[in-house]
N, C-alpha and C positions, 0 to 999 in steps of 0.2 A: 602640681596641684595638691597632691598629699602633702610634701612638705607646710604648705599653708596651713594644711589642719591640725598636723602633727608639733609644730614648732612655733606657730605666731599664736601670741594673743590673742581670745578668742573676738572682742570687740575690733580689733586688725582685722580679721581674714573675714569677721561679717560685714565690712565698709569696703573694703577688696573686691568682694562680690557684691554686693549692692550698687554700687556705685554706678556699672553700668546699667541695669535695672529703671535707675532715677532717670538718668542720663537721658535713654530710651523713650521714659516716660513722658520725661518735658520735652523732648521733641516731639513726640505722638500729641500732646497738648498745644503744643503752639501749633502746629500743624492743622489741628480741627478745629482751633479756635479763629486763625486766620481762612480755613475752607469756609467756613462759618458763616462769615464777614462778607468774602465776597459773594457769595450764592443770596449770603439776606440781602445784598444789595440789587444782584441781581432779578432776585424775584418778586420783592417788592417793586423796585425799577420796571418789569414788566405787569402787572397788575395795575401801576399810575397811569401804565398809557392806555391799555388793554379795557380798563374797568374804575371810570371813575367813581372812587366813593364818596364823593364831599357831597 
């Protein structure tokens, strides 16, 4: 890991480490946005049978 800082490029060894960082982050997003998804389906879904609002 020294080497990295010591010898590459500094925009190299910041995309080096970054990279998993993003990586991480779009799976943590698609993650919550599809938990999201199904829970609003689900809890609307129970609320239409439970409690009509029209």
């Amino acid at each position: 890991m020294n080497d990295l800082f010591e010898k590459a490029p500094i925009p190299k060894a910041y995309f080096h480490l970054a990279l998993p960082v993003v990586l991480g982050m779009v799976a943590s997003m698609i993650y919550n946005l599809a938990d999201t998804f199904f829970v609003a389906q689900n809890v609307f879904g129970y609320f239409d049978i439970r409690f009509d609002f029209s």
